[in-house]
C-alpha positions in Angstrom: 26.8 -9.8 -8.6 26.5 -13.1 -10.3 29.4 -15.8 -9.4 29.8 -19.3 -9.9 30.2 -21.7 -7.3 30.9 -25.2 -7.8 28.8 -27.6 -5.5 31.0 -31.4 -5.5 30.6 -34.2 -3.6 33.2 -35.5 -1.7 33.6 -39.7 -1.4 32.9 -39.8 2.2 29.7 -37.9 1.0 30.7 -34.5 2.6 29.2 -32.1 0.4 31.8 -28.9 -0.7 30.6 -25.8 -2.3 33.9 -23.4 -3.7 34.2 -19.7 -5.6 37.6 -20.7 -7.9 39.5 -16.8 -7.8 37.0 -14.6 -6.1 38.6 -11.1 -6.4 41.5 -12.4 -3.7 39.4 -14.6 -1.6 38.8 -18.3 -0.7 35.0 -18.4 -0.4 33.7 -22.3 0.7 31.8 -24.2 2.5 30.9 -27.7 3.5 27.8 -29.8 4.6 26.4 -33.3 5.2 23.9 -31.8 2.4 23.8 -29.3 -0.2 21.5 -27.0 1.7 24.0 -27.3 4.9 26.9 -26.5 2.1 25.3 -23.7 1.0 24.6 -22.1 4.6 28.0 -22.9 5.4 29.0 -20.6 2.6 27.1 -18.0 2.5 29.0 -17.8 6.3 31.6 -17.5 5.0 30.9 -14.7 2.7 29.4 -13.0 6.0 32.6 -13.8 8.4 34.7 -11.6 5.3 32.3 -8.8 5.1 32.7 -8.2 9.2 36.5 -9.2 9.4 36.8 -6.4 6.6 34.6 -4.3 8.5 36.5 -4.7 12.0 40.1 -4.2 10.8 38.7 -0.8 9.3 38.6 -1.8 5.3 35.7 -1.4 3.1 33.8 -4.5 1.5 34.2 -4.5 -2.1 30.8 -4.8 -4.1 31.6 -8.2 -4.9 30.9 -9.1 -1.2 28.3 -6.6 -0.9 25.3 -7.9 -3.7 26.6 -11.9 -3.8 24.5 -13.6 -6.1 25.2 -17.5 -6.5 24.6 -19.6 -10.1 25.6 -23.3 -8.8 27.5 -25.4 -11.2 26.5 -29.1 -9.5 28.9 -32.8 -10.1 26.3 -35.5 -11.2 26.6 -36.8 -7.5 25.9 -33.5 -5.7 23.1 -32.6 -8.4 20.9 -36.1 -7.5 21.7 -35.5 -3.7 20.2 -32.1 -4.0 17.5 -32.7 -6.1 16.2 -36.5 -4.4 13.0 -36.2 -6.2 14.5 -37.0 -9.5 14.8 -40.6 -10.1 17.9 -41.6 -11.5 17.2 -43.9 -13.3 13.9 -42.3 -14.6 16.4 -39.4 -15.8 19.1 -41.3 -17.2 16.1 -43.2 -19.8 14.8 -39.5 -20.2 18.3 -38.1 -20.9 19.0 -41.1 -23.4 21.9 -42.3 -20.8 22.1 -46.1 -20.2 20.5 -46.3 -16.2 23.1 -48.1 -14.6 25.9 -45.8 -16.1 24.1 -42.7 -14.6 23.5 -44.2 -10.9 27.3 -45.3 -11.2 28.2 -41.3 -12.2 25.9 -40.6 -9.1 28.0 -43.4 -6.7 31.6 -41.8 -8.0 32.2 -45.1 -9.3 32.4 -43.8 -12.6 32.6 -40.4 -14.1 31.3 -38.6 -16.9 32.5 -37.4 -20.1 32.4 -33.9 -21.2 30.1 -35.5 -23.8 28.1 -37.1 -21.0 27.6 -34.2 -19.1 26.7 -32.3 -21.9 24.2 -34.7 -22.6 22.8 -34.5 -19.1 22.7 -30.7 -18.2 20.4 -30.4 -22.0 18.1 -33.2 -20.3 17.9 -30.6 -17.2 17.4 -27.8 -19.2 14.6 -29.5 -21.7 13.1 -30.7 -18.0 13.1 -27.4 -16.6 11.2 -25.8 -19.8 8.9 -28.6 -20.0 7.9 -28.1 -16.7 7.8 -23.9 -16.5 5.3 -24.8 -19.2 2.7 -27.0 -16.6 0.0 -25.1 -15.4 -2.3 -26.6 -12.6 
């Protein structure tokens, strides 16, 4: 089952992943990075399925075939991705450079607009590069 969970970045860094209304349960998880977030999650997906399972109810499907699309903040998407320059993207993306690396320090934060703009540049990135063969 496909859900959406929203990966955010804290301001003491602390990365947070969440599942807003998950058929009745909180589903989160937390990490000093994305990758530790997502663990941290997917634990907690696991510590439901067997506290279902020991008080004698069944796991509904939801728990059962989990299947995460992440929705990233501009601060937890650079942290994730660290190969992507930021400032490189932000010229790529047609976003003045210092405005992006100040969406990526939570010193400022984007418009809808903005991060509109943004995710297309991700998405035109991600085509142009399923296109490369080597």
């Amino acid at each position: 089952m496909k859900t959406t969970a929203i990966v955010e970045m804290w301001d003491d860094k602390t990365i947070s992943i969440y599942v807003p209304e998950f058929d009745g349960f909180n589903l989160n998880g937390q990490g000093k990075t994305v990758d530790e977030a997502k663990e941290s999650l997917m634990n907690a997906v696991e510590d439901y399925r067997n506290m279902l399972t020991e008080i004698g109810k069944s796991v509904p499907d939801s728990l059962r075939d989990i299947d995460f699309e992440y929705k990233y903040d501009i601060a937890s998407f650079f942290e994730c991705f660290k190969f992507i320059s930021v400032s490189t993207f932000a010229k790529y993306a047609g976003i003045n450079p210092s405005l992006m690396r100040q969406y990526k320090q939570r010193i400022a934060f984007a418009s809808e607009q903005q991060k509109s703009k943004i995710e297309q540049a991700i998405h035109k990135a991600g085509r142009e590069l399923m296109a490369v063969r080597i």
